[in-house]
C-alpha positions in Angstrom: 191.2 39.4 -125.9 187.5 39.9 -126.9 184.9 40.3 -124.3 183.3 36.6 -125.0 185.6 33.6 -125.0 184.7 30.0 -126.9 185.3 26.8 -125.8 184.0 24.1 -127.9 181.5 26.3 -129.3 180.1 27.6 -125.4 180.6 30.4 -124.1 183.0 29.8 -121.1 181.7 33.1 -119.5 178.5 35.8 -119.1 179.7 38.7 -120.8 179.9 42.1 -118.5 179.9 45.3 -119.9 180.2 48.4 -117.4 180.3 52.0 -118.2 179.1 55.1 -116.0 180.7 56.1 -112.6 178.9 57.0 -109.5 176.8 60.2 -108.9 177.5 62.6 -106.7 175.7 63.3 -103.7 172.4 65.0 -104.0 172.1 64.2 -107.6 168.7 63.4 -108.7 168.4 59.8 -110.5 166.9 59.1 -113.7 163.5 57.2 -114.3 163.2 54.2 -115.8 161.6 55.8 -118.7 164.7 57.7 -119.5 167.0 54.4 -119.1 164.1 52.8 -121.9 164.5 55.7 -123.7 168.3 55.5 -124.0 168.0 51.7 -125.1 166.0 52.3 -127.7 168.8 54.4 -128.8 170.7 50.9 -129.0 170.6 48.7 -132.6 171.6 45.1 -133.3 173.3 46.4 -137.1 171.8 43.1 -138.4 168.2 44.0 -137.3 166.3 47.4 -138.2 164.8 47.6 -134.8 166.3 48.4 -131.1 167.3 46.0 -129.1 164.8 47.2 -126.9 161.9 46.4 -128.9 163.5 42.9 -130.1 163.3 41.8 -126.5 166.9 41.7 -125.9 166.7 43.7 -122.5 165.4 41.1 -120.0 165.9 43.0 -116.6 166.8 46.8 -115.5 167.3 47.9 -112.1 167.7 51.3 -110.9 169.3 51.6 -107.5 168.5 55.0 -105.2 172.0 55.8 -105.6 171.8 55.7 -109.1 173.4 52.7 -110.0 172.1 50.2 -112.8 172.2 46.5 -113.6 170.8 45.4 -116.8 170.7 41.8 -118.1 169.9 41.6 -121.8 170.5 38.6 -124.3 171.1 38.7 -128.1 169.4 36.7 -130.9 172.4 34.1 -130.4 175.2 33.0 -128.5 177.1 33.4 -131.8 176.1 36.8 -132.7 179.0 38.7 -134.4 178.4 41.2 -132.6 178.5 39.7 -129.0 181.5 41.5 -128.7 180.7 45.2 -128.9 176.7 45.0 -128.2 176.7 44.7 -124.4 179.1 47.5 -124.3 177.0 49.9 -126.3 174.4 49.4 -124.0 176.3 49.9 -121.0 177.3 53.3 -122.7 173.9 54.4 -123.7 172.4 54.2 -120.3 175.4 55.9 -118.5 174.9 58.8 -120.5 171.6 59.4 -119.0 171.7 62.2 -116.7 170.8 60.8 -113.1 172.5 57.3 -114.1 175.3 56.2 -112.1 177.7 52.7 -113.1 175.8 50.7 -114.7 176.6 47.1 -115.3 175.6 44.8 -117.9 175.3 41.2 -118.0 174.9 38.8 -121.1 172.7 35.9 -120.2 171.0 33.0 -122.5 168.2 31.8 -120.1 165.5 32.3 -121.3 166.9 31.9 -125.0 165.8 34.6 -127.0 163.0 34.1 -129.5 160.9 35.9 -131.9 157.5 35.8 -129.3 160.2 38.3 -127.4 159.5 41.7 -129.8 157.2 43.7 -129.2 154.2 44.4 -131.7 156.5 47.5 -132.8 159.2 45.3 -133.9 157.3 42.9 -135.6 155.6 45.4 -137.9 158.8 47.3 -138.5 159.8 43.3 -139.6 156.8 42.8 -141.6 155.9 40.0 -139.6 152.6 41.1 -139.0 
């Protein structure tokens, strides 16, 4: 069974992704630089540009312990690639040294639209 069930169209569920394990003691924790960083690492294979940059990332939060909650969003609730997306972000920002679990949730609200990218993304896009 896939990460995102249907019903009627809807989603029944928020998709979580989770990746990472927790640090041990003493170990220094990343920035949130290096967490941005590692998202921009992170493509939507439809789109040229990073998720980061499309506006997909709506929330990071890096605990003192290392732990990490992102909520992000994609271009659509029926994005073929809903499946596999949140978890490659989960992965990218585990494997940031100083990152502990990280978890990932898939939310819609605020729906994603193009006002979201950055000026990056929308020159990469041609849209400016």
């Amino acid at each position: 069974m896939g990460i995102m069930s249907f019903l009627s169209g809807e989603l029944a569920d928020p998709v979580v992704a989770y990746a990472g394990s927790p640090l041990p003691e003493g170990t220094p924790v990343a920035t949130e630089d290096a967490v941005v960083a590692a998202l921009r690492t992170v493509h939507d294979p439809e789109i040229p540009v990073d998720i980061y940059e499309l506006g997909l990332i709506y929330r990071t939060a890096l605990e003192d312990d290392g732990a990490l909650e992102i909520e992000m969003t994609l271009t659509a609730p029926g994005c073929p690639v809903a499946d596999i997306l949140p978890q490659e972000v989960a992965d990218a920002a585990a494997g940031v040294a100083g990152v502990g679990p990280v978890t990932v949730h898939l939310v819609w609200e605020p729906p994603w639209s193009q006002d979201m990218m950055s000026d990056a993304a929308r020159l990469e896009l041609g849209m400016m």
